[in-house]
DRENDO-1510 file (C-alpha; in Angstrom, 1 decimal, always signed):
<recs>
REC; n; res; u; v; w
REC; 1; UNK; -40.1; +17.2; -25.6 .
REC; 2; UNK; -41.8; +20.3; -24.3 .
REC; 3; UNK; -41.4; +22.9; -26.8 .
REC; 4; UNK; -41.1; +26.5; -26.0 .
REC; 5; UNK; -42.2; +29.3; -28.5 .
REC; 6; UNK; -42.4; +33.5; -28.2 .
REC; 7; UNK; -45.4; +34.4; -30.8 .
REC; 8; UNK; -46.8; +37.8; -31.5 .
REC; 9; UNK; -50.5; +38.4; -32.0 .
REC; 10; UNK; -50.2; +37.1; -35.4 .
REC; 11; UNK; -48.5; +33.9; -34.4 .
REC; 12; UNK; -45.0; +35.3; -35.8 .
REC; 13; UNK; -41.7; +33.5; -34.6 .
REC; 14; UNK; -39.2; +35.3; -36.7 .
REC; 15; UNK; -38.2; +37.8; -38.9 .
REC; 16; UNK; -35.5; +37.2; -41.8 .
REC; 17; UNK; -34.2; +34.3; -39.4 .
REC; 18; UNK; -34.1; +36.5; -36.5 .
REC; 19; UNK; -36.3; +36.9; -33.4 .
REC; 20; UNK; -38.9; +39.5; -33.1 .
REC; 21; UNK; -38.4; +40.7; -29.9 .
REC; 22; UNK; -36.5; +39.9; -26.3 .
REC; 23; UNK; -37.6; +40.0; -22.8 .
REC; 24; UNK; -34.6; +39.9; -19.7 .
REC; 25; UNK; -37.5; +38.4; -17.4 .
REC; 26; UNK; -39.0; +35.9; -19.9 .
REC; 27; UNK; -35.6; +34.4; -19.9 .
REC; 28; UNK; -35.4; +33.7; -16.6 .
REC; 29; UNK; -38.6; +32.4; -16.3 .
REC; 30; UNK; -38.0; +29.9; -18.9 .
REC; 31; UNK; -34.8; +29.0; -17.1 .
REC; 32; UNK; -37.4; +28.5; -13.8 .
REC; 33; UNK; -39.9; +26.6; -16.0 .
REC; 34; UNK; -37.0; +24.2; -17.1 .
REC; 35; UNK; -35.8; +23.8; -13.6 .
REC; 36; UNK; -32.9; +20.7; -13.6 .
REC; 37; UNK; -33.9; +19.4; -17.0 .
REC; 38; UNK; -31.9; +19.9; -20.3 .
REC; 39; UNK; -33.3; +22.8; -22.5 .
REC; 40; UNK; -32.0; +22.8; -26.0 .
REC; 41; UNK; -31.8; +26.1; -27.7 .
REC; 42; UNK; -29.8; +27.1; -31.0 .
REC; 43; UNK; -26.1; +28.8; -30.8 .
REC; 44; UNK; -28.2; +32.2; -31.9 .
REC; 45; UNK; -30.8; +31.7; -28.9 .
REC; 46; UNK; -27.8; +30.7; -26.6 .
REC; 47; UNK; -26.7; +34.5; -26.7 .
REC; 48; UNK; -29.9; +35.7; -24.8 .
REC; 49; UNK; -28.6; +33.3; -21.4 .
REC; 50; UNK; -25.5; +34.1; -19.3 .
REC; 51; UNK; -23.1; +31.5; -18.6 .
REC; 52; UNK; -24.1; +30.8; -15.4 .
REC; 53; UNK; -26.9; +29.1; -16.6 .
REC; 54; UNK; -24.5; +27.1; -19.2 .
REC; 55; UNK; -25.0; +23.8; -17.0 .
REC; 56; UNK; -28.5; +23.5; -18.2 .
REC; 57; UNK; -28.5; +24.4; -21.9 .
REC; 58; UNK; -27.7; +22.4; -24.5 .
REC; 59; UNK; -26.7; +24.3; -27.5 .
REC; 60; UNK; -27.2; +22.7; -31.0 .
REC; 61; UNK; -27.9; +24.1; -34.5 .
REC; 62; UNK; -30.7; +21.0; -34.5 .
REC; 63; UNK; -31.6; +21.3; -31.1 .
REC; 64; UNK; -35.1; +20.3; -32.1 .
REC; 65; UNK; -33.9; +17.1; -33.6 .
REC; 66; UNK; -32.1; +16.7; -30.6 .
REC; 67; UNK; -34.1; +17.0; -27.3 .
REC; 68; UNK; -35.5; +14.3; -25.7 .
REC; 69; UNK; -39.0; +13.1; -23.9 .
REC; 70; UNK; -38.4; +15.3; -20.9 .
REC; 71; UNK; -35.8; +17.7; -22.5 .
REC; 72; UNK; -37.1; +21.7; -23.3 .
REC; 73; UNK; -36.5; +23.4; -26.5 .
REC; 74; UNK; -37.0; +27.0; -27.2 .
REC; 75; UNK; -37.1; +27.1; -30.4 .
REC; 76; UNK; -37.2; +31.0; -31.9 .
REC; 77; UNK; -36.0; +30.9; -35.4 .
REC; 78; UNK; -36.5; +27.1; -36.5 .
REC; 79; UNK; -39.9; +26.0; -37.7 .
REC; 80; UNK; -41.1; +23.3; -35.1 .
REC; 81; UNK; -44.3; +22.2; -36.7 .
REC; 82; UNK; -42.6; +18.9; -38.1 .
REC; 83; UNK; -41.3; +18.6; -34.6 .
REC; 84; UNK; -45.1; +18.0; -33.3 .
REC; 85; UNK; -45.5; +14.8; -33.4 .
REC; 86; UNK; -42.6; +14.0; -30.4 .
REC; 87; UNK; -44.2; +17.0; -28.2 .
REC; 88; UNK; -46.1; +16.5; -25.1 .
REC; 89; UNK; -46.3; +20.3; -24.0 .
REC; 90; UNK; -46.1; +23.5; -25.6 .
REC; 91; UNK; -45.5; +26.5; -23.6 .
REC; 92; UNK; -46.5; +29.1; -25.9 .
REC; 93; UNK; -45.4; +33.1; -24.8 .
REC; 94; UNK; -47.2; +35.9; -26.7 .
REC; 95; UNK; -45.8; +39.0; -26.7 .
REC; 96; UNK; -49.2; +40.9; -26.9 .
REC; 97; UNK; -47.9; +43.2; -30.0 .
REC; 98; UNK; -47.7; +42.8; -33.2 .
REC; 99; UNK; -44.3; +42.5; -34.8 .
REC; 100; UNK; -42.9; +42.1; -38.5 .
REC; 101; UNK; -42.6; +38.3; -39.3 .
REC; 102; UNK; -41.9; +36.0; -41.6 .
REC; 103; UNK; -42.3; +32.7; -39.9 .
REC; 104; UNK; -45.3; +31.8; -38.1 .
REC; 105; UNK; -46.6; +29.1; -36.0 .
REC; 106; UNK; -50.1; +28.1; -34.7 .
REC; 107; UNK; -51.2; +25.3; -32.7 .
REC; 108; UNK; -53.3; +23.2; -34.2 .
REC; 109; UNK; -57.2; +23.2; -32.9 .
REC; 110; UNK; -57.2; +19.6; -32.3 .
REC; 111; UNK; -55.0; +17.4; -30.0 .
REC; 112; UNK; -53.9; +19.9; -27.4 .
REC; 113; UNK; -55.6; +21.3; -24.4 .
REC; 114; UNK; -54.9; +24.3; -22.8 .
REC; 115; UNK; -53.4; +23.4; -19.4 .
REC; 116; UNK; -53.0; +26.7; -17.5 .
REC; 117; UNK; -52.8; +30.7; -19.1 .
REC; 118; UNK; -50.7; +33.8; -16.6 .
REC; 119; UNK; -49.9; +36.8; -17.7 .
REC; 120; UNK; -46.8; +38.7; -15.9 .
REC; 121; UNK; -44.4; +42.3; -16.8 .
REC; 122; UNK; -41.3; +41.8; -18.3 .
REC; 123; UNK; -38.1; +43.8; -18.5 .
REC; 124; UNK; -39.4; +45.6; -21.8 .
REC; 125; UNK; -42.9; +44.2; -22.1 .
REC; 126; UNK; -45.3; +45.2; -20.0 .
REC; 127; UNK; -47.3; +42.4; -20.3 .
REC; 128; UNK; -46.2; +39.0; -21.8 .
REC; 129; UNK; -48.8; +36.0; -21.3 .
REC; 130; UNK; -47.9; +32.4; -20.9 .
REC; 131; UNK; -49.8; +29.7; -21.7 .
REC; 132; UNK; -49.2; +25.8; -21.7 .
REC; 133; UNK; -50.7; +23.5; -23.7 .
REC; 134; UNK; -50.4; +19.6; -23.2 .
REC; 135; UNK; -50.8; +17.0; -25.6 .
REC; 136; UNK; -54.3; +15.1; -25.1 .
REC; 137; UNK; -54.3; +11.3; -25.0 .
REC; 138; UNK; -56.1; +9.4; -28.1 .
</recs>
C-alpha cells in the first residue's frame, strides 16, 4: 500500500484521536496523487472529501488493514507503524508548525529512500511540504 500521513515538525499525527490541522488544497492533491486507484481513509477522515470524489474512496474503520498493494491510505488518527511492513511508499505531508499531539510517527532511518520532496501553499497553510519515500529493495 502507499500510505499517506500529515505530520507536524515533531512528527505529530493526532491529538486526543483527532487531527491536528486541515488543508482544502492538500485534499485535493491527495485526491490527484491517488488518481484512479482506491484510497482507503477512516469514516472520521471521510468528512474532509466531498461526495463527488466518493467513487474513489473507500471508507473503513480498519482501512489500514484493508488496502491493498496498489491501494492509498491516509491514515490521520490510526497508528500505521505496524502497517509498515505491507508499504511500498510513504507520502509524508508536514505541516511546517508545530501542533499539540499525542500520536506521533517517524519513519524509520533505514529501509526507505527519499524519492522526491515539493513544497506548495495551501488553503490555510502557507507552506505544506510533501515528500515521498519508497521502500528500498533488500
Amino acid at each position: 500500500m502507499k500510505l499517506i500521513l500529515c505530520v507536524d515538525d515533531k512528527g505529530g499525527l493526532a491529538f486526543n484521536h483527532r487531527r491536528q490541522s486541515r488543508d482544502r488544497v492538500l485534499n485535493e492533491r491527495i485526491l490527484m496523487h491517488c488518481g484512479m486507484h482506491r484510497l482507503w481513509i477512516s469514516p472520521y477522515t471521510a468528512k474532509l472529501f466531498g461526495e463527488d470524489t466518493a467513487v474513489r474512496l473507500f471508507i473503513a474503520e480498519d482501512c489500514l488493514e484493508r488496502a491493498e498493494e496498489d491501494d492509498y491510505c491516509f491514515a490521520e488518527v490510526h497508528n500505521p507503524a505496524p502497517y509498515l511492513n505491507r508499504v511500498q511508499q510513504v507520502i509524508l505531508y508536514h505541516w511546517n508548525r508545530v501542533y499539540p499531539a499525542d500520536r506521533y510517527f517517524t519513519l524509520p532511518e533505514t529501509g526507505w529512500k527519499k524519492q522526491s520532496e515539493t513544497e506548495f501553499a495551501g488553503s490555510s497553510h502557507e507552506k505544506i511540504t510533501e515528500e515521498v519515500f519508497v521502500k528500498c529493495e533488500n
